[in-house]
N, C-alpha and C positions, 0 to 999 in steps of 0.2 A: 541323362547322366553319362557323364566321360568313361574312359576304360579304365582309369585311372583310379576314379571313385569306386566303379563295379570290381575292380579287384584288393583294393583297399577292405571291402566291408569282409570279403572271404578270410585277407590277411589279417583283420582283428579279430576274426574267431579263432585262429590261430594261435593268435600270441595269446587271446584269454584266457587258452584252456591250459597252455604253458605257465600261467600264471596261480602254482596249485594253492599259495593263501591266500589270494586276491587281495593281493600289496600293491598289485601294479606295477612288480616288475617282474624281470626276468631274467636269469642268468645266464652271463654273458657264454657258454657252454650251448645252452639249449638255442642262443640267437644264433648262433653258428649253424648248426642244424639247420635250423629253420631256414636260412639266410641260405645256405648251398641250395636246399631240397626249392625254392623260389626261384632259384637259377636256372637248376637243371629242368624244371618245369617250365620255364618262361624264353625257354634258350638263352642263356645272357651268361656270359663270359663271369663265375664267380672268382673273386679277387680278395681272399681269405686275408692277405695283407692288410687293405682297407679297412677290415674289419678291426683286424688288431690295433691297427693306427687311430681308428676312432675311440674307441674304449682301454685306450692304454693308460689310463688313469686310474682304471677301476676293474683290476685283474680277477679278484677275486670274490666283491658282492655283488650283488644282485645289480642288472639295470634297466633302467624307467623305461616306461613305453614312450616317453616323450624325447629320452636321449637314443631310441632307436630309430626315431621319422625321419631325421636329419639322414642315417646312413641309407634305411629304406629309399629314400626319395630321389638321394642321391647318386648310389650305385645299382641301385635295383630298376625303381621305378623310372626315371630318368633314361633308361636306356629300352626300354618295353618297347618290342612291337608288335602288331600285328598277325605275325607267321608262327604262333606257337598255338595249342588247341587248349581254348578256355576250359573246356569241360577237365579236361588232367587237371588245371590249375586248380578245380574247384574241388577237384575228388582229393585233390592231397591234401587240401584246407581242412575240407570234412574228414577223413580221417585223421589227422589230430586232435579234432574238436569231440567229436559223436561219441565216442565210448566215454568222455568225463560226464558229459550232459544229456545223452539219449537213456533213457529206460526204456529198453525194443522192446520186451518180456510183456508190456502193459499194452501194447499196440496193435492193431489188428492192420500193420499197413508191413513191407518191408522195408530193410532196411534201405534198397534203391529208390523207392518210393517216400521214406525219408529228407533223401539226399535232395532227391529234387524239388519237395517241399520247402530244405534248408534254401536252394538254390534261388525260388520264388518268392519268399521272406526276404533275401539279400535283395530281387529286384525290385519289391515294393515296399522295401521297408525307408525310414527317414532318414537323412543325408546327416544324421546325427549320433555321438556315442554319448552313451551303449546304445547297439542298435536294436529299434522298437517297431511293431507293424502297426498303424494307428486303425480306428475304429471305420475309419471307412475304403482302405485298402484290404482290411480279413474281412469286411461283406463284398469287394469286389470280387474276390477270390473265390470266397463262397459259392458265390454267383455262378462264376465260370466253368467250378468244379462241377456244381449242381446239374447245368448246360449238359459239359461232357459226359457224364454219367447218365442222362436223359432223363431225369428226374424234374421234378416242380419246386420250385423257392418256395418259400414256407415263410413269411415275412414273420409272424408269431415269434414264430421258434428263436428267430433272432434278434427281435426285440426284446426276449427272454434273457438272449445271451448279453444283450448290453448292457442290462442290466444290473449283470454281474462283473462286465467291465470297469463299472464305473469306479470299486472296489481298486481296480489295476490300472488306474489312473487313464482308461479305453485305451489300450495298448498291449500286443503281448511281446513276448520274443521271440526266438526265432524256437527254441522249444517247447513254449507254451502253446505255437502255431500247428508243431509237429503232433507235438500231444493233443490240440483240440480235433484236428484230422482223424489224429490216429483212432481214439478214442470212437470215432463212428459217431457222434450228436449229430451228425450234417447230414451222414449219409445211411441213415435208418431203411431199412430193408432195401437195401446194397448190398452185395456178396461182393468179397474180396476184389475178387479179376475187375470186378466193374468198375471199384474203387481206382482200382490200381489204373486200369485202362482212362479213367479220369484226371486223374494226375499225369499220367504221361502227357496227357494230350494237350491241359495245361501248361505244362512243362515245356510243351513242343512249341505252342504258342508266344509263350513271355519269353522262355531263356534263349531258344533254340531258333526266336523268331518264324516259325511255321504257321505261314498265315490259312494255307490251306491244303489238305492231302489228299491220295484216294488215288485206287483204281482206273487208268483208262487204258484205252488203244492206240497206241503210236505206229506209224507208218514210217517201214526202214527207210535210208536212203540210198542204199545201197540194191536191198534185194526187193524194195516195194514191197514186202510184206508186212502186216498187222501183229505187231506182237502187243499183249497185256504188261506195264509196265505198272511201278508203284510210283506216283509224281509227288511231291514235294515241295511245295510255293513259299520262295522267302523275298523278302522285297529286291535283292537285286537279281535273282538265279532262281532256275525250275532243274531240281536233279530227280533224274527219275531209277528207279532201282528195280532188281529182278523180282523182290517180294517187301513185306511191308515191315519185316524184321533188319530191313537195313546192309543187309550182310554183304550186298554183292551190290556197287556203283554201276551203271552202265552211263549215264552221261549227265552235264546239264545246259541249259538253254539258260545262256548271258541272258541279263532284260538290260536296256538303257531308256533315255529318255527319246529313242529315235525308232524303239520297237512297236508292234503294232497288231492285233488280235482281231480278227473277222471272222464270222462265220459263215459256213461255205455249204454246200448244195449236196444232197446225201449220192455217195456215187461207190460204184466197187462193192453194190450191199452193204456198205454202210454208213451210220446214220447218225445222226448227234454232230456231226464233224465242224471243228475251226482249227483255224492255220493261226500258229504263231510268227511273225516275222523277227526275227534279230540282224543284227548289222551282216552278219557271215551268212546265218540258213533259216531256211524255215520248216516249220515241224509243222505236220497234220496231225491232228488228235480226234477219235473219236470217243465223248463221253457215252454212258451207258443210256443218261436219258436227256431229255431237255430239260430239263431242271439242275441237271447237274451242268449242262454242257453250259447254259446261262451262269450258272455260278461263277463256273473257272474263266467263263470269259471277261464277266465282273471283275472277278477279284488279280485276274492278269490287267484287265484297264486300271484297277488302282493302282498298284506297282507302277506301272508304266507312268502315271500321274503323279506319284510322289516323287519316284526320280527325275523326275522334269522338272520337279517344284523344288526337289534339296532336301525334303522333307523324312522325316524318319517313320518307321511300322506305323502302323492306326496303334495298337496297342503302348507303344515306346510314348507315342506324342499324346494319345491319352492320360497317362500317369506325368506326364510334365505338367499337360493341363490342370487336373487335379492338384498336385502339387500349387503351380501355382495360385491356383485357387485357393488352399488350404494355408499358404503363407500371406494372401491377400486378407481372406478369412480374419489368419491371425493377428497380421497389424492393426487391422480395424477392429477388432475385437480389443486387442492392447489398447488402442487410441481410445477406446470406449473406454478401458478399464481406466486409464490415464485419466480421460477426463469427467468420470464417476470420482473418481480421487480429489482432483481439485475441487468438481465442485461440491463433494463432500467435505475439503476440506473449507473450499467459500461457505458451508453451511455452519458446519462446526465454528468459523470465526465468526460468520452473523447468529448463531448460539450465541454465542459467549459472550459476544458483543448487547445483544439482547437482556441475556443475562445478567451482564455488568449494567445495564443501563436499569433491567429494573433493580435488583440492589440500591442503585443511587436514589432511583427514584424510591423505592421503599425507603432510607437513611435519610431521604430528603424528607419523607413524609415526617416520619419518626421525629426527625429533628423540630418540622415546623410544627407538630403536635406538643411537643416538648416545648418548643418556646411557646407557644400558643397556651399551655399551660403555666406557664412562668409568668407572660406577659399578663393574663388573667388574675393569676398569682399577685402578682406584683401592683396589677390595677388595685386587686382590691385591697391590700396592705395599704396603697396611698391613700383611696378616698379614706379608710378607717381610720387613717392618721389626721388627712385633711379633716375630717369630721370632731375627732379627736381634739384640734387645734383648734376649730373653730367653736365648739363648747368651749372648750379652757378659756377663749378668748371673749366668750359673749360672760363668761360668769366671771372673769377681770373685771370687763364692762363695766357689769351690773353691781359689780361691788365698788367700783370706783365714781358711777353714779349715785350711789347709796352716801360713800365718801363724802361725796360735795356736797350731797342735802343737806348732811348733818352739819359740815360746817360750813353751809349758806345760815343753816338755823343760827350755830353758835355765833358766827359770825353778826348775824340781825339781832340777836340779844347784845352783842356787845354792841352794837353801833349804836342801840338805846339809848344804852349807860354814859355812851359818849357823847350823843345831845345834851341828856342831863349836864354832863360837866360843863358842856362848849358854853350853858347859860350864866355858869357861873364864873367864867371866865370872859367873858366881856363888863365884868365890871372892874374891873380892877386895869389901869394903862399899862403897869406892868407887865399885869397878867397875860395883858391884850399883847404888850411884845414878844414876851414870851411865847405868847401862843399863836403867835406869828411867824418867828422863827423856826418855832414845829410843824406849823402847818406847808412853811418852805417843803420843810424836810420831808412831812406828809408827801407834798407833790413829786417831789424828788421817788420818793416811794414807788407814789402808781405809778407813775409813766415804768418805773421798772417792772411793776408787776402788768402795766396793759401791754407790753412790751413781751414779758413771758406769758399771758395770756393770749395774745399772737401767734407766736410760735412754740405753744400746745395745742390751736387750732389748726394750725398748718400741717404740726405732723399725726394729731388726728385724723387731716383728708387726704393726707399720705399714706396714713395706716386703714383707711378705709379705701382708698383706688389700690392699695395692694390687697384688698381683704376679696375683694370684686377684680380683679386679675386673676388671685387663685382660682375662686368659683370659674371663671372663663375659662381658664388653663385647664380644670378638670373636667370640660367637654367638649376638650379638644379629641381628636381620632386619635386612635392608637401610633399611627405612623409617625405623629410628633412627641412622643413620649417621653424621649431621652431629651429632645431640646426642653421641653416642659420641666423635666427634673432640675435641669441646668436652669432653668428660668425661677424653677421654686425655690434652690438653693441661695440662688440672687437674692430673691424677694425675704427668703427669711435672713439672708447677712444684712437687708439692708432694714427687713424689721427688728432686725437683734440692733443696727447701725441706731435708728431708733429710738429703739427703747432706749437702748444707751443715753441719747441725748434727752428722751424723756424725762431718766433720772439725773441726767445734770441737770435739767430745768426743775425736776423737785427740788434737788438741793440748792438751787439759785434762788426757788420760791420760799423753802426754809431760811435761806439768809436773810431774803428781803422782810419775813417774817420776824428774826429777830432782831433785825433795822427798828422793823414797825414796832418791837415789844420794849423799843429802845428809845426811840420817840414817846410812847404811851407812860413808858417811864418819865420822861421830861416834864409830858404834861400833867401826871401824876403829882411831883414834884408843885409845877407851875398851882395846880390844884390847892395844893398844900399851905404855899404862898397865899394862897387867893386867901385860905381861911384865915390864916393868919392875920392879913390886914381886916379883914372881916368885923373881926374880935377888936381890932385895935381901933376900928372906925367906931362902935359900938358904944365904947366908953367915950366918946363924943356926945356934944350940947345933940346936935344934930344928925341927921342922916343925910348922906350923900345919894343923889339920885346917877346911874353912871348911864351913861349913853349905852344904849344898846346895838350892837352892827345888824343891818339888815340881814332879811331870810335871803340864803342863797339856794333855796328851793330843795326840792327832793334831789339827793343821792342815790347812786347806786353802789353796794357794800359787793365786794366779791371775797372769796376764802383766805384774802391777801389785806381787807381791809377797804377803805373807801374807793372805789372803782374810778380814773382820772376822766371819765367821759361819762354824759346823761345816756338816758336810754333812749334817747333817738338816736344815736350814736348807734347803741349796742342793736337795735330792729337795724340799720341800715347796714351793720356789720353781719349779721346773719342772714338778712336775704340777701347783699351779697354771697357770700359761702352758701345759701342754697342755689344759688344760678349757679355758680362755680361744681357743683356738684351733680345737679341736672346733666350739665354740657360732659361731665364727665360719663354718663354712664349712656344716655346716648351715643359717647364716641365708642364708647363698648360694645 
């Protein structure tokens, strides 16, 4: 951490506690204050002008912390150096802050003891506002305090206290730090001094850099005598003092990276002894034991070692380590969080995607259940209709075969009655022309009626390959359903096409029926004639014998009258139309 940074964190408790609604600002009266008393503490030329020049916009409200960094950095911070004593800089922070935010009354520590508390909070706290100690800088603390005090870490205890961290987001401030000290949880049968004397030594440590202290014997250079001196170890310099309270300086011993620590052979009665070299002199020291005099020689080789290296305190490069560690920590911890998010959010879309797919799939089911019902539905309205049709159409049939018997019957009765006459129309020449003439007209007849008798055959085996297409069509699979409907609707236009021609072939056979009832009248007539000359031959000397025309053999009589072909004819016309009808339902 810069100087820059470590006197920043002092100058925000400063301006906070100037901040008495916690607006976040500050008026521009109290920045002036503040802004001298930084000067006169940091040695630095203040320039009251500047100040006016920067906030001459805003004379009389309040201003931002954010419109005082520019002047801070500017005229203040910008010009800092080195030759002024941190600790003032830090006591005149703390004395603006500590009376708004300290409750001493609750504390079992002093107020100096405090101070240096606030001071170790600043150096381990996070490079961040407002500033926070995190969870694992107050157990290093802990730690050290525990150390100087000569007491044993109590892991429990503090695992207890995390506990209740976690409540404070594991974080305190800088007087939540002072109060957990002060308060005594850490340092349970501890009496004050001890306390206190732990914090110092803390303090001496982190702020003040004091890697190692104590008692020994230095040798004058002047008058070669041993005098008991109080020594002082900071990574570049060893000052040593007349007592341990500080009060009186007598010298210090530069270290660089060219200095050099050995120890040396007991002489002069006494004993523990190493030489320190520096670039100008060198000092004999005799430690009290060998354990001490090993320490201080250790902890002079470190020194010496990091100044070779560039390197800063064990304790300073410690707390960067940490740090970095803790910002390593947390990217990767964010990068976790980050990508716990996507692929929470890749799950949530394979949800939903899931989701949507079964929906479909259920709507599809639904659906094909629903037509699967309809189609079911549907099948069976058709056969019950095709069923339906095809009763109506067998009990047409059967009345239309009923039809024909009766008038084959009527038909064969008349054709009787018609022998009868044909005998008594060959006697007579006229009659015979006459009935000649009709019988033209007869032939004229059948060929019309074997002509419609034809074509009622034909579209009876029409109306039977469509009656036998149906039947086929309704075992067809359901996949052809709709062409089938389209096929049935055909077959019934083209059996209604049909019938249609069916009943113009009735009414054609009606006609040719009263053709035939029109000739019958002729011969009727002719008939009449015949008696007539009968009677007139009678009253004749004589009878006349008349030639009779030959038997033209057995006829065949249809519902129309004498049929124009034998019945060999009619057998050869019928098993024709049974092959014809075979071949059809085979092709089926």
């Amino acid at each position: 951490m810069s100087l820059r940074d470590e006197l920043l964190k002092s100058i925000w408790h400063a301006f906070t506690a100037l901040d008495v609604d916690k607006s976040g600002k500050v008026s521009k009266s109290q920045l002036k204050v503040l802004s001298h008393n930084l000067c006169t503490v940091m040695k630095i030329p203040h320039d009251p002008v500047a100040l006016e020049e920067h906030f001459k916009d805003d004379d009389e409200g309040p201003v931002s912390n954010q419109g005082y960094m520019p002047y801070l950095n500017k005229f203040i911070l910008d010009k800092v150096t080195n030759n002024f004593d941190q600790q003032d800089f830090h006591k005149m922070c703390w004395t603006l802050c500590f009376r708004k935010n300290l409750q001493q009354g609750q504390l079992l520590i002093s107020n100096e003891d405090a101070f240096k508390i606030w001071c170790i909070f600043n150096f381990l706290s996070e490079d961040r506002y407002p500033l926070v100690i995190v969870t694992e800088e107050i157990e290093y603390f802990l730690r050290k305090l525990t150390e100087a005090m000569g007491g044993s870490w109590v892991e429990e205890r503090f695992e207890d206290y995390k506990l209740q961290l976690i409540s404070k987001q594991q974080c305190l401030s800088a007087w939540e730090l002072i109060g957990l000290v002060g308060s005594g949880h850490f340092s349970k049968g501890m009496d004050r001094q001890t306390l206190s004397m732990g914090i110092n030594e803390v303090y001496q440590e982190l702020i003040l850099d004091v890697l190692k202290q104590g008692y020994m014997l230095k040798k004058g250079h002047k008058r070669k005598n041993w005098t008991e001196r109080w020594f002082t170890l900071k990574p570049s310099f060893i000052s040593y003092y007349v007592s341990e309270d500080l009060a009186e300086k007598k010298g210090d011993i530069l270290l660089d990276g060219g200095c050099a620590v050995e120890p040396l052979q007991d002489k002069e009665g006494k004993k523990c002894l190493f030489i320190i070299k520096s670039a100008y002199k060198s000092f004999e020291i005799s430690a009290s034991d060998k354990k001490k005099k090993q320490e201080w020689i250790q902890a002079v080789q470190t020194c010496v070692g990091l100044l070779r290296q560039g390197r800063p305190a064990p304790h300073r490069e410690a707390r960067q380590k940490r740090r970095e560690l803790r910002l390593k920590q947390q990217a990767e911890q964010e990068e976790l969080e980050l990508r716990m998010k996507e692929l929470q959010t890749a799950n949530e879309a394979k949800q939903q995607e899931l989701e949507n797919m079964r929906k479909a799939l259920e709507d599809a089911a639904a659906n094909a259940a629903e037509e699967e019902k309809r189609r079911l539905q549907t099948q069976a309205e058709l056969q019950d209709r095709y069923r339906t049709d095809l009763e109506r159409e067998k009990l047409v049939r059967q009345q239309m075969e009923e039809q024909v018997a009766q008038k084959s019957t009527e038909l064969e009765q008349y054709l009787q009655r018609v022998r009868e006459l044909e005998d008594m129309y060959h006697q007579l020449e006229d009659a015979l022309e006459a009935e000649r003439s009709a019988r033209q007209d007869e032939e004229t007849v059948r060929k019309l009626q074997a002509r419609l008798l034809e074509e009622e055959a034909a579209k009876r085996a029409e109306l039977e390959q469509l009656h036998l297409r149906q039947q086929h069509a309704i075992s067809q699979t359901e996949a052809e359903k709709q062409q089938l409907e389209k096929e049935r609707l055909a077959k019934e236009s083209a059996l209604q096409a049909a019938m249609a021609q069916l009943e113009q072939l009735e009414r054609e056979r009606e006609g040719a029926l009263e053709q035939y009832q029109t000739v019958m009248k002729k011969l009727e007539d002719a008939t009449n004639n015949t008696k007539t000359w009968k009677h007139k031959v009678a009253h004749q000397e004589g009878l006349l014998r008349l030639i009779q025309p030959g038997s033209k053999g057995p006829q065949i009589f249809t519902n129309w009258g004498p049929a124009a072909f034998t019945e060999a004819e009619l057998s050869m016309r019928e098993k024709t139309w049974q092959d014809m009808k075979n071949q059809e339902t085979q092709a089926q």
